[in-house]
N, C-alpha and C positions, 0 to 999 in steps of 0.2 A: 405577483412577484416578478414582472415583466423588466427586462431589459434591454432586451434589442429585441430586432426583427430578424427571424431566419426566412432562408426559401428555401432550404427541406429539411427539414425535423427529422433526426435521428429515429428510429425503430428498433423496436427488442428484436433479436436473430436470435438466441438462446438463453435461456435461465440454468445456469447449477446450484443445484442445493448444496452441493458441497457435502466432502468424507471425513466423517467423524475420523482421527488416527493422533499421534501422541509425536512428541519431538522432544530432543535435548534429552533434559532426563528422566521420560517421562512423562512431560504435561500434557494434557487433555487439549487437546483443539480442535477446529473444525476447516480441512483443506478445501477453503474456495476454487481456488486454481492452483496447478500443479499436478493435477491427480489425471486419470484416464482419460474419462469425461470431457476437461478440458486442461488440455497438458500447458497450451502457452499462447500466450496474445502479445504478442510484439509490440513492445519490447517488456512487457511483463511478463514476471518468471512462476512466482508464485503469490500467492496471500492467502495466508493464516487469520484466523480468528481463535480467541483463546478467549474463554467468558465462565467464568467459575466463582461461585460463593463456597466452596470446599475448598480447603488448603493443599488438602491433598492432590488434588487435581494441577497445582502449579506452586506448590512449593519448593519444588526438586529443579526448577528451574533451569535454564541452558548453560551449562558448565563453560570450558573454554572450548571454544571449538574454531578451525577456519574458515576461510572464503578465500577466493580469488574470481576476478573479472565481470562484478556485477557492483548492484547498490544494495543495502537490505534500508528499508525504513520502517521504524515501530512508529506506531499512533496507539499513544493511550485513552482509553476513553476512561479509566476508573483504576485505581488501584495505582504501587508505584514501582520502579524497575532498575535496577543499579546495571550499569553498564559501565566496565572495562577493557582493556584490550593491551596487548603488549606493544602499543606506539604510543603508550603515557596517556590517552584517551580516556576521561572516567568522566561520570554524570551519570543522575537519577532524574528517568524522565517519570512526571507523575501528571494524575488525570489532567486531559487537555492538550497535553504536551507529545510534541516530534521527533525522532531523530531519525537523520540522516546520517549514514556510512557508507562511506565509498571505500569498500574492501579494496579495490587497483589490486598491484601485482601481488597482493597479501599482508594479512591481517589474521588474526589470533585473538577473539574478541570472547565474553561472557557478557550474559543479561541473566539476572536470580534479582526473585522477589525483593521488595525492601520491605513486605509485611508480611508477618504470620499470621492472619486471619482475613476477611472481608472479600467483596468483589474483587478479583481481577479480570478486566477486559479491555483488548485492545485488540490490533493486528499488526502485523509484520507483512510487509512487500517485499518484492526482490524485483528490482530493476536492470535490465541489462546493459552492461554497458557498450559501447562501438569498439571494433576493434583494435582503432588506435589508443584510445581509451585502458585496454583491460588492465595494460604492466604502469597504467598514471600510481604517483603516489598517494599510498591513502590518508584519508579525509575523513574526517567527523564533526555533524555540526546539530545541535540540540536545541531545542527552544522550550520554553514554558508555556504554558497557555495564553497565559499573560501577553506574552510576543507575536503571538498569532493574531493580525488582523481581522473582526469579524466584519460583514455589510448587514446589516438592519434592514429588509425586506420589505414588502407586503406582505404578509401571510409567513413571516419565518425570519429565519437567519442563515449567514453561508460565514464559514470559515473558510481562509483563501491561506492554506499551510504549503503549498506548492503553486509556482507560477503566478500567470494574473488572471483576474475573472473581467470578463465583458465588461467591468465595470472601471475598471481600471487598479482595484488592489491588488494589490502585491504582495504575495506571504515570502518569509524570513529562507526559505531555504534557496539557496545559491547555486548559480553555475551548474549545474545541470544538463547533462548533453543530451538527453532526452525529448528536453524541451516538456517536461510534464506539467500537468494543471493538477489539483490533487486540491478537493472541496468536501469538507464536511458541511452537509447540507442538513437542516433540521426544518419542517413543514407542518402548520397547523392545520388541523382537520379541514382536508378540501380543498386546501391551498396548491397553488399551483408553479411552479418550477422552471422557467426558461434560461439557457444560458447558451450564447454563442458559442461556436466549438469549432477548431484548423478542421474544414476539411482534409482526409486520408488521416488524422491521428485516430487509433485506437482509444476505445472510449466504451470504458464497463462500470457497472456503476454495485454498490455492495450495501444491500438494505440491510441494518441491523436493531430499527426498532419502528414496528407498523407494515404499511407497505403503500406503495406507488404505482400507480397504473403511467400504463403511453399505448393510447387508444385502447384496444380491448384487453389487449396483455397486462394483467397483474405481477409486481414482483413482492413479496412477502420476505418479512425476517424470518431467518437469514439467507436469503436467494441471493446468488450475485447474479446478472443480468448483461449480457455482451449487445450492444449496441451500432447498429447498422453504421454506415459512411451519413455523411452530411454534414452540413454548417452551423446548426445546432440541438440542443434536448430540450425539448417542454415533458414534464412531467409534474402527474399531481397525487396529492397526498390522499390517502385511503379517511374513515370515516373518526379512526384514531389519530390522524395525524404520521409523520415519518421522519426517521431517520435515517440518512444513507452519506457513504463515502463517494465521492463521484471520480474517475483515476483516467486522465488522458495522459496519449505521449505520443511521440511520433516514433513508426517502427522504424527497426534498424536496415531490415530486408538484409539483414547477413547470417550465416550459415551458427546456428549455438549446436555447441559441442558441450555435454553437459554429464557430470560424474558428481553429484554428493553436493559438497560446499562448495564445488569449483564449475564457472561455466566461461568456457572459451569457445574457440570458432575450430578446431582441428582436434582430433584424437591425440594426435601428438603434441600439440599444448598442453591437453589435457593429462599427459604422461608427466611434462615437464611441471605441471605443479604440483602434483603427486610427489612425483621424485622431491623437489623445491621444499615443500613441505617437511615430510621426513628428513632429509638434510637440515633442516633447521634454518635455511633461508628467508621464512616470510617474517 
């Protein structure tokens, strides 16, 4: 599954298993990032994983809640998810399928199940935005499965849902100041994994079925795995084969100031969308 040539191969620096704990109104999920452990990788803020064959476990789904000064994006792998918001924004992303949100100076958004029964799994990121960035107006852009670019491999497939892959595709989500690469990667038993990668971007990768070695280091479902500096990842699939998200971006090196739904660069930002909010501004 060769595509170019690196001169240094990225390295595992850390594995988190991630904290089982609950969100919105209760749903069951599993915090990759965000938690103690590892609080934040520039410019990502968090990501969730939510995987339940109980209803219970994500029926009560994320009511309306806000944001200000970041991106949230779900990836669904199974299951489907209605999304609204008070800037006329509505869509149901369903397995396969992306969205992207750019909360900017605020938004008032809900995601609740569109089924009562079966798998739900997917995750949700948060992305941060730059500071000239945070009060941009917001943005919402969704795709289907369908829309998603895949590359045909050796030894697998790659969905290209963010940025471009070494190869030249180019997934649907737009504009971006990030600059993010964002790869569902799937690997037949043994198979092996390279892909170019910007030197200095941040680069973790999130196994969510089998697992991937890089050199001695194992990463197993559900491990996320933070990824040393370099030019690019070779990685190979364990004896079942793998699935895994692959999440690059280049950091922002600015100061996040962070309270709940809202992440800014100053305490007193941080006041002013508090206040913003309750005033009924966003």
């Amino acid at each position: 599954m060769n595509t170019t040539t690196q001169t240094k191969t990225r390295r595992i620096s850390q594995v988190s298993r991630g904290l089982p704990t609950s969100d919105g109104a209760g749903v069951k999920l599993t915090r990759m990032l965000g938690h103690q452990g590892l609080n934040y990788l520039d410019p990502f803020l968090m990501l969730d994983q939510f995987r339940s064959d109980n209803r219970d476990d994500y029926i009560a789904g994320f009511p309306s809640h806000p944001h200000r000064g970041f991106e949230t994006v779900t990836i669904m792998l199974d299951g489907r998810m209605r999304h609204g918001d008070n800037k006329g924004h509505k869509g149901v992303i369903g397995a396969g399928g992306i969205q992207w949100m750019t909360a900017g100076r605020g938004i008032v958004h809900s995601e609740m199940p569109e089924q009562e029964e079966g798998r739900m799994w997917g995750f949700q990121l948060w992305v941060n935005l730059p500071a000239r960035q945070k009060m941009t107006a917001p943005r919402y852009q969704e795709f289907s499965a369908e829309q998603i670019p895949v590359e045909d491999r050796e030894g697998g497939a790659v969905r290209v849902l963010a940025g471009s892959s070494a190869s030249g595709t180019t997934g649907p989500v737009e504009q971006i100041a990030t600059r993010p690469l964002l790869l569902d990667v799937t690997l037949e038993p043994g198979a092996t994994f390279t892909e170019a990668m910007p030197a200095g971007h941040t680069v973790f990768i999130s196994v969510y079925r089998g697992e991937v070695s890089a050199g001695r280091e194992i990463v197993k479902d559900p491990d996320l795995a933070v990824l040393t500096d370099g030019d690019g990842v070779e990685l190979k699939a364990g004896a079942k084969g793998a699935s895994f998200l692959l999440v690059a971006g280049q950091p922002l090196n600015e100061p996040v100031a962070r309270y709940g739904p809202f992440v800014m660069n100053t305490q007193a930002e941080l006041q002013q969308a508090v206040a913003d909010f309750q005033g009924g501004r966003f």
